[in-house]
Backbone as CSV, one residue per row, in Angstrom:
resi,resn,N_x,N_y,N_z,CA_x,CA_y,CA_z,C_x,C_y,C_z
1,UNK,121.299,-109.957,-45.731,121.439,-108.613,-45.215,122.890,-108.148,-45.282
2,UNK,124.065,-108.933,-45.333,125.136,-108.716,-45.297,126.267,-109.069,-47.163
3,UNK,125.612,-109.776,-47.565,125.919,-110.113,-49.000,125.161,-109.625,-50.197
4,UNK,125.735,-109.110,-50.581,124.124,-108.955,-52.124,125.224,-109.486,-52.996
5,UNK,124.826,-110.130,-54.413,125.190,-109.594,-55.544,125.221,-108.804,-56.395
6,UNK,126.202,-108.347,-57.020,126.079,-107.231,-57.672,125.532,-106.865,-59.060
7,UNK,126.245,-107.710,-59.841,126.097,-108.146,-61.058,126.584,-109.787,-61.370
8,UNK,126.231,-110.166,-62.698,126.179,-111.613,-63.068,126.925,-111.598,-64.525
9,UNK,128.255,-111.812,-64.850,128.495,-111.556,-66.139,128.668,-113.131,-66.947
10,UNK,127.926,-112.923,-68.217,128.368,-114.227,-68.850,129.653,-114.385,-69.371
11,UNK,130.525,-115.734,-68.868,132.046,-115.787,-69.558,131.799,-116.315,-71.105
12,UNK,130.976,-117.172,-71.304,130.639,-117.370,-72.890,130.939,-115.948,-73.733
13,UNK,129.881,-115.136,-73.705,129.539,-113.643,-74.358,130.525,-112.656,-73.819
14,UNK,130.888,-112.777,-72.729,131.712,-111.765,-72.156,130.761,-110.759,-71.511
15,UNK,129.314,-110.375,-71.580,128.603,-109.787,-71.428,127.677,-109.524,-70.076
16,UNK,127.803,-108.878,-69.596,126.832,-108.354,-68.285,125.332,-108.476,-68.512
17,UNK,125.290,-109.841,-67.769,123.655,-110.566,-68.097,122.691,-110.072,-66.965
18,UNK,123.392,-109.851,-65.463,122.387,-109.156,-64.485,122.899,-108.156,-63.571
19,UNK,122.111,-107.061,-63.504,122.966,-106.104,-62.225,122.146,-105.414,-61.296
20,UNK,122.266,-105.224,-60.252,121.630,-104.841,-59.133,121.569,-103.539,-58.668
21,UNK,121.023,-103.072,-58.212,121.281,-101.762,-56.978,121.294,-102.536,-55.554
22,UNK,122.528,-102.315,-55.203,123.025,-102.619,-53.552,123.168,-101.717,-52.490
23,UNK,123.154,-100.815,-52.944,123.472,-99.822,-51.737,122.448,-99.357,-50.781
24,UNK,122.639,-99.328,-49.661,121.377,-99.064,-49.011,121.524,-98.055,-47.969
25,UNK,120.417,-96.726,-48.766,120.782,-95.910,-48.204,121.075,-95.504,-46.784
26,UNK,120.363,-96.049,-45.407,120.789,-96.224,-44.571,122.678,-96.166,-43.818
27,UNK,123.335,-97.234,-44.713,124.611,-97.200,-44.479,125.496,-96.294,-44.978
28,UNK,124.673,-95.433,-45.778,125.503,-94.719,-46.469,125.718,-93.228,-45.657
29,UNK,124.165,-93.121,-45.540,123.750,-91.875,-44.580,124.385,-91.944,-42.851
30,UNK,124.315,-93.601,-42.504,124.632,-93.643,-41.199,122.879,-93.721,-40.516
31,UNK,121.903,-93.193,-41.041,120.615,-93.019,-40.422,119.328,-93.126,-41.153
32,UNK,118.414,-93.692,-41.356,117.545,-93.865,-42.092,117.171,-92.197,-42.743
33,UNK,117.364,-92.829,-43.998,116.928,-91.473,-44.526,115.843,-91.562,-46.196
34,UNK,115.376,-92.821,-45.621,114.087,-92.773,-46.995,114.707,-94.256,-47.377
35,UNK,113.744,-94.582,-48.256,113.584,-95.779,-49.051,114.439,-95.641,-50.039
36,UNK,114.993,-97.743,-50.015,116.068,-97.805,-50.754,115.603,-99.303,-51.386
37,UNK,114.404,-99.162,-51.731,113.983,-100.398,-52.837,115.295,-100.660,-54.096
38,UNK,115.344,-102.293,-54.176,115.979,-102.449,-55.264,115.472,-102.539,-56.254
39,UNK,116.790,-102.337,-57.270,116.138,-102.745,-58.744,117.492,-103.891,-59.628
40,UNK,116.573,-104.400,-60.392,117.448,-105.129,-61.272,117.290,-105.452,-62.172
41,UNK,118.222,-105.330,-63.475,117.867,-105.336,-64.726,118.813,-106.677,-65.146
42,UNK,117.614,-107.779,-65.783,118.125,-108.819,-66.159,118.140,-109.265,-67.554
43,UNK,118.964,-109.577,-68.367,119.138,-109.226,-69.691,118.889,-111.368,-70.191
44,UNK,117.931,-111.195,-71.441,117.129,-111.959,-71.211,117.682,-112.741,-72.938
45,UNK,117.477,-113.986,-73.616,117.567,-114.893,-75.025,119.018,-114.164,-75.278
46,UNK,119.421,-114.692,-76.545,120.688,-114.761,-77.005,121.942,-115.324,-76.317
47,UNK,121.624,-116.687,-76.342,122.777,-116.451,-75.387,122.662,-116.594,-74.351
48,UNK,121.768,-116.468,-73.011,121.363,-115.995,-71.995,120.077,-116.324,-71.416
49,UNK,119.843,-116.640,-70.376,118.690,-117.938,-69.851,117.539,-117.016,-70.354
50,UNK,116.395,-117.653,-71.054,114.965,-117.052,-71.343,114.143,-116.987,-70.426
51,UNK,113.260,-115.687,-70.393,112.453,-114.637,-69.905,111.874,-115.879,-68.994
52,UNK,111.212,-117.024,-69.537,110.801,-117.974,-67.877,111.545,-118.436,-67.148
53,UNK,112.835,-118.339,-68.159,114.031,-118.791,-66.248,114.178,-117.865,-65.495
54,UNK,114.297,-116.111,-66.287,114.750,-115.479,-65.090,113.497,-115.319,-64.460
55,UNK,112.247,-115.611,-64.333,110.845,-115.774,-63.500,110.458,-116.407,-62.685
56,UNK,110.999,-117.701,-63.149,111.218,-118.599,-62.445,110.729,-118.246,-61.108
57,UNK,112.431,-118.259,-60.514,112.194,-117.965,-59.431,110.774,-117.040,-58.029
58,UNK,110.517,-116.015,-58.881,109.342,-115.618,-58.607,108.066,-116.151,-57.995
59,UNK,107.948,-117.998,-58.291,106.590,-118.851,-58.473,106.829,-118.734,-56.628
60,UNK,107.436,-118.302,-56.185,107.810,-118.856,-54.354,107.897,-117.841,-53.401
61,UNK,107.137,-117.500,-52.624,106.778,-116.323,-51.473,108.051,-116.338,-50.689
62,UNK,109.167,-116.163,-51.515,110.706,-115.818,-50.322,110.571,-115.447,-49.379
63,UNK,110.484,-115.186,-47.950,110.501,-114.602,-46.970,111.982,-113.465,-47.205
64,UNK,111.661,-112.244,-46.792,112.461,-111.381,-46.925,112.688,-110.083,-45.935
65,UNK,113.771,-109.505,-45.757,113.334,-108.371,-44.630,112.656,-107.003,-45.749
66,UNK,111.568,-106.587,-45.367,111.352,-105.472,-45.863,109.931,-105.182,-45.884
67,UNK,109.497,-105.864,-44.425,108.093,-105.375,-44.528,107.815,-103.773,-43.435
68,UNK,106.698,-102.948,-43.113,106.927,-102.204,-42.254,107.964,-101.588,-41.533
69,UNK,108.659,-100.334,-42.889,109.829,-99.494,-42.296,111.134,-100.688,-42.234
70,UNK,111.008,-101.649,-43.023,112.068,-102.383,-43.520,112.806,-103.255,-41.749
71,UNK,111.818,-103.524,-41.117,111.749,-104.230,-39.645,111.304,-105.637,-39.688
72,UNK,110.414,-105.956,-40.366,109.926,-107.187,-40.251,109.739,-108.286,-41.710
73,UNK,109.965,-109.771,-41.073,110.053,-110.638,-42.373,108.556,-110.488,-42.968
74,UNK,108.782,-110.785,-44.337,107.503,-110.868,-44.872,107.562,-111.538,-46.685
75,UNK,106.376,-112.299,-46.953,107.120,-112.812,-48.464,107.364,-112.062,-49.836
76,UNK,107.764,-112.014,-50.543,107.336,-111.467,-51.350,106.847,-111.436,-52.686
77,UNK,106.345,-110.967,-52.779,105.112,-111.284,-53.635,105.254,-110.347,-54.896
78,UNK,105.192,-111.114,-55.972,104.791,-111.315,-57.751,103.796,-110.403,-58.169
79,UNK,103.550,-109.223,-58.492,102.644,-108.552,-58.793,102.544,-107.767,-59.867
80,UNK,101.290,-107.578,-60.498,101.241,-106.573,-61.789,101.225,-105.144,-60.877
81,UNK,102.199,-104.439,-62.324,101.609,-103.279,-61.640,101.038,-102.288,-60.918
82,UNK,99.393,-102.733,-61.454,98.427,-102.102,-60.678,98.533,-102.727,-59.209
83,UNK,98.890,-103.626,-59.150,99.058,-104.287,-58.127,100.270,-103.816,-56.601
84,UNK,101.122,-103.040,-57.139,102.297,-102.930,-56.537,102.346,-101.647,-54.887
85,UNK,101.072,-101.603,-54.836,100.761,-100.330,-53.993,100.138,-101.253,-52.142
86,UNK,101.351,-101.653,-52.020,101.129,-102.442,-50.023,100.085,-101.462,-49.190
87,UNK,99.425,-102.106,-49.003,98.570,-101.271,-47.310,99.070,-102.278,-45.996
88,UNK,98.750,-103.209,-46.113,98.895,-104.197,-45.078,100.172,-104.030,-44.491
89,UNK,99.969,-103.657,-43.181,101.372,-103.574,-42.630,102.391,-103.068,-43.670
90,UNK,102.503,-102.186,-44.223,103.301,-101.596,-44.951,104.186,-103.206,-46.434
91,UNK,103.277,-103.952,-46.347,103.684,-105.111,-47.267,102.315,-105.962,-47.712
92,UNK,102.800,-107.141,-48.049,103.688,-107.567,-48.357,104.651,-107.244,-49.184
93,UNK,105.863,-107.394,-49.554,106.709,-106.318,-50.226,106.443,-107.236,-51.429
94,UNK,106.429,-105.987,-52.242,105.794,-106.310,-53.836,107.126,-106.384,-54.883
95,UNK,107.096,-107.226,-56.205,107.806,-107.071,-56.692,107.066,-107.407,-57.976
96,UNK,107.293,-106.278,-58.672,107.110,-106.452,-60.403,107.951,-106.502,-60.814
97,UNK,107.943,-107.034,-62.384,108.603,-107.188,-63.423,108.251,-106.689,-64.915
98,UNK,109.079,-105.918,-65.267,108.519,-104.913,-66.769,109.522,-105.652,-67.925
99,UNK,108.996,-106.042,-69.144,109.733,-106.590,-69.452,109.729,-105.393,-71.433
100,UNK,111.148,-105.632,-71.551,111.265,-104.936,-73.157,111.747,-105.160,-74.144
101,UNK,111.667,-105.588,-75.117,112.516,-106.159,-76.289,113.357,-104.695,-76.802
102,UNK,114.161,-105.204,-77.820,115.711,-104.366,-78.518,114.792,-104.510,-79.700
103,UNK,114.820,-103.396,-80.426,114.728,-103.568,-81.587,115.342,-102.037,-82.143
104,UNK,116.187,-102.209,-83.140,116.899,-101.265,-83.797,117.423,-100.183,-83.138
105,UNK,118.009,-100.662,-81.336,118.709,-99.908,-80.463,117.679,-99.341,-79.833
106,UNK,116.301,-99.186,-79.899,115.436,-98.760,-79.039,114.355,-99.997,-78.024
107,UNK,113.970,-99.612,-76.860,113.255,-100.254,-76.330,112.361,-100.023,-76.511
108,UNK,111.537,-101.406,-76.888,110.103,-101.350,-77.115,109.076,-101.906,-75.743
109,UNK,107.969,-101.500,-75.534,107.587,-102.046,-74.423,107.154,-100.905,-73.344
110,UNK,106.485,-101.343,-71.922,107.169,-102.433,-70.997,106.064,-103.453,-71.273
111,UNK,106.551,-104.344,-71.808,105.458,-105.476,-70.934,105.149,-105.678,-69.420
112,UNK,104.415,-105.702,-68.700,104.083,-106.517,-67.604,104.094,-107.912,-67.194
113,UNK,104.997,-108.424,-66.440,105.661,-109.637,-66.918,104.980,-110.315,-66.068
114,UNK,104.291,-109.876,-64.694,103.713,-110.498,-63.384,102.163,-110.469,-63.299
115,UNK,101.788,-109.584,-64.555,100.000,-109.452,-65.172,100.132,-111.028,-65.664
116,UNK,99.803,-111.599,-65.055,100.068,-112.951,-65.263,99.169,-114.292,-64.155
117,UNK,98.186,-114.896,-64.592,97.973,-116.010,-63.647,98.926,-116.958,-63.559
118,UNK,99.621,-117.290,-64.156,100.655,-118.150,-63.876,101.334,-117.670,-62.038
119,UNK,101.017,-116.524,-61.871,101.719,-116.126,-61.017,100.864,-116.222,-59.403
120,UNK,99.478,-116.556,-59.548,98.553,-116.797,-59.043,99.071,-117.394,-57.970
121,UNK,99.645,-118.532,-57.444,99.663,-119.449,-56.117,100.669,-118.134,-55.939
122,UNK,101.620,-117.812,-56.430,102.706,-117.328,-55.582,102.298,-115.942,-54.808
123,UNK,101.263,-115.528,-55.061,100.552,-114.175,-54.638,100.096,-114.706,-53.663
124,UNK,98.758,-116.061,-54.161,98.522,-117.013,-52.716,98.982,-117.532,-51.109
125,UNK,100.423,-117.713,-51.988,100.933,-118.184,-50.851,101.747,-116.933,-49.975
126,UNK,101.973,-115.758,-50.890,102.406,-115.011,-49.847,101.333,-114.471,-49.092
127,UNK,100.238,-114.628,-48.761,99.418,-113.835,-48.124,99.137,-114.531,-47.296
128,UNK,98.887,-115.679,-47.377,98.968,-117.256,-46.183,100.487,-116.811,-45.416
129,UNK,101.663,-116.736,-45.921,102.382,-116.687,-45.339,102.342,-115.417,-44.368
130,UNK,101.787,-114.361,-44.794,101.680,-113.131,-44.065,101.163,-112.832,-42.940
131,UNK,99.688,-113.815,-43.050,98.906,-114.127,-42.113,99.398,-114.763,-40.699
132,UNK,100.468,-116.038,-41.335,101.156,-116.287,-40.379,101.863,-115.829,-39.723
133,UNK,102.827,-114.811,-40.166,104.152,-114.288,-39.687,103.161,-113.254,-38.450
134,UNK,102.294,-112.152,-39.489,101.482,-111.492,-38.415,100.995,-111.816,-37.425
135,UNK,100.455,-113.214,-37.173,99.809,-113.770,-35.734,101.318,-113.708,-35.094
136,UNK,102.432,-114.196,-35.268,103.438,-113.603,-33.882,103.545,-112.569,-33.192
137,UNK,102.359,-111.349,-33.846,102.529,-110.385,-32.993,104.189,-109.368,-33.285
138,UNK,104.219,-108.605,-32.378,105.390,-107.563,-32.735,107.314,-108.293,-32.470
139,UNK,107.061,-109.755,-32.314,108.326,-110.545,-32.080,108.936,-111.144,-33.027
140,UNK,110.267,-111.871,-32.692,110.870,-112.186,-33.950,110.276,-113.955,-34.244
141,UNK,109.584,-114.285,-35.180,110.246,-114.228,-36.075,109.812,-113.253,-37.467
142,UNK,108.422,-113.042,-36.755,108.314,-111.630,-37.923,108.844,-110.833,-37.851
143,UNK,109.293,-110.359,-36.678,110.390,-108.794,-36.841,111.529,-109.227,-36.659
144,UNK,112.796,-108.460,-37.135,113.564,-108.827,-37.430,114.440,-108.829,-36.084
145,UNK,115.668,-109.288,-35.920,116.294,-109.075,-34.787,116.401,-107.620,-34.644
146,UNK,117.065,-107.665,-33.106,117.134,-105.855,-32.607,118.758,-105.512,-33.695
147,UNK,119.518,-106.125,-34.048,120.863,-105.758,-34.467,120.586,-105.604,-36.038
148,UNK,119.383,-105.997,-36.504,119.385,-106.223,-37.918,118.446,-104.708,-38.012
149,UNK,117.548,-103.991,-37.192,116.762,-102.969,-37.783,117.245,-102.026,-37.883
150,UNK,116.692,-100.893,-38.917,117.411,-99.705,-39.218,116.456,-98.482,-39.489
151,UNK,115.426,-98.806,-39.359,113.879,-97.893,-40.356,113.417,-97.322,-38.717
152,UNK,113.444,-98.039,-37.818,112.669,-97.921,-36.740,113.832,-96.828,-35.155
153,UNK,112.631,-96.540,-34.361,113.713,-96.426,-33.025,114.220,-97.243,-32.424
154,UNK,113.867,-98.535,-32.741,113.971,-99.642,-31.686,115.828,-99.294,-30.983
155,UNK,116.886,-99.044,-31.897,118.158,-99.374,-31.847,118.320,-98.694,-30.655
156,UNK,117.642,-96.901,-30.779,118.259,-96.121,-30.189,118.081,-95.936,-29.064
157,UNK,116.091,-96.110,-28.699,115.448,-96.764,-27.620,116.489,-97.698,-26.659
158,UNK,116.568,-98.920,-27.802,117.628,-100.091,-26.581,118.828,-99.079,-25.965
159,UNK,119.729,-98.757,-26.818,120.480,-98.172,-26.144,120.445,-97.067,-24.916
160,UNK,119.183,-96.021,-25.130,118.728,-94.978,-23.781,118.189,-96.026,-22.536
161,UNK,117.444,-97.233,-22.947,116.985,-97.934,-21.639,118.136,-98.936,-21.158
162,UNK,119.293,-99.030,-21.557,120.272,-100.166,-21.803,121.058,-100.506,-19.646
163,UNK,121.178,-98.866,-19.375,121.072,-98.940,-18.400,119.980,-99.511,-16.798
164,UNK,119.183,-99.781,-17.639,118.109,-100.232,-17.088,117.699,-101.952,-16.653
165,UNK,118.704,-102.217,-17.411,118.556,-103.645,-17.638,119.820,-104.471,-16.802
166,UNK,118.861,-105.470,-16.446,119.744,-106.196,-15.204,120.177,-107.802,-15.899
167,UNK,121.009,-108.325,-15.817,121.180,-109.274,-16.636,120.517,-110.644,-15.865
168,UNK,120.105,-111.610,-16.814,119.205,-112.814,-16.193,119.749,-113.794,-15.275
169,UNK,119.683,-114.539,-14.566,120.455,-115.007,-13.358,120.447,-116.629,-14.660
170,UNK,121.087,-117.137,-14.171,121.630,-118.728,-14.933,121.143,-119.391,-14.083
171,UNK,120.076,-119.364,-13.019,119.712,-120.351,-12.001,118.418,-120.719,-12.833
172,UNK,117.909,-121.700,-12.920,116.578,-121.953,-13.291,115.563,-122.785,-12.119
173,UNK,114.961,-122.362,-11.350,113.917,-122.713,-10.549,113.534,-124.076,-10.527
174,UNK,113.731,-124.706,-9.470,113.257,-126.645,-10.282,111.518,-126.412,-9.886
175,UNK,110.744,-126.609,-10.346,109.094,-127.132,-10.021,108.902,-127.644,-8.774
176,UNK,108.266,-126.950,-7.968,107.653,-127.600,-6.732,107.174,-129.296,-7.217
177,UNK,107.467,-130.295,-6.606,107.685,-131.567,-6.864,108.034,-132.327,-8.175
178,UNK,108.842,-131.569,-8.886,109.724,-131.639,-9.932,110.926,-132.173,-9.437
């Protein structure tokens, strides 16, 4: 939440092999003001790890913040296309991959890189994982801490009831014949 990378340049080639969108609109605005999905374009052979390394990673339900108004953990999940449209609690947060070859300075394509059974457990397991996170109910560790949300009222809420709140005593009660 506090680090991204930006880009990835190869020193071999000299060449800019991966780059990101980091900015999130939130911090920019100061206030939620719409969705700020990333994107990233990863530049793939020559030189440069092939189309199943940069996928790789993908085979594994990351836990991530960005489920429901960007509040709660959730995995994320490998999907075609058609696939990319969340109901469930506003997730699991989806991530495709379009993929395009160079040929004579034009892009050809997109392939669909996640229309793919190979990709099968990792869809699996994020939905097992989802299941889980959801039985905690509206607490952390599915939702995110109160200092980390930004989509929701929660912040502003705490702060109007802030006066309200009495701080916890450090005594702890011993058990009747404890």
């Amino acid at each position: 939440a506090r680090y991204v990378i930006h880009s990835v340049r190869s020193k071999t080639l000299g060449a800019t092999a991966a780059a990101t969108s980091t900015q999130r609109l939130s911090l920019i605005a100061g206030k939620y003001v719409g969705k700020d999905d990333p994107v990233m374009i990863v530049r793939c052979q020559s030189g440069l790890p092939a189309v199943g390394e940069a996928l790789e990673p993908f085979t594994f339900a990351y836990s991530v913040a960005g489920c429901m108004r960007g509040s709660h953990h959730a995995p994320l999940m490998p999907v075609a296309v058609g696939q990319a449209h969340p109901s469930r609690f506003d997730g699991p947060p989806r991530v495709v991959a379009l993929g395009f070859q160079i040929k004579d300075g034009r892009l050809i394509g997109p392939r669909d890189m996640f229309d793919d059974p190979a990709f099968d457990g990792a869809r699996r397991q994020a939905g097992e994982v989802m299941d889980y996170l959801r039985r905690h109910g509206p607490f952390e560790p599915h939702r995110l801490p109160l200092e980390e949300l930004e989509y929701t009222t929660m912040t502003s809420l705490t702060r109007r009831l802030a006066h309200r709140w009495t701080p916890m005593t450090t005594e702890v009660a011993t058990p009747v014949g404890g």
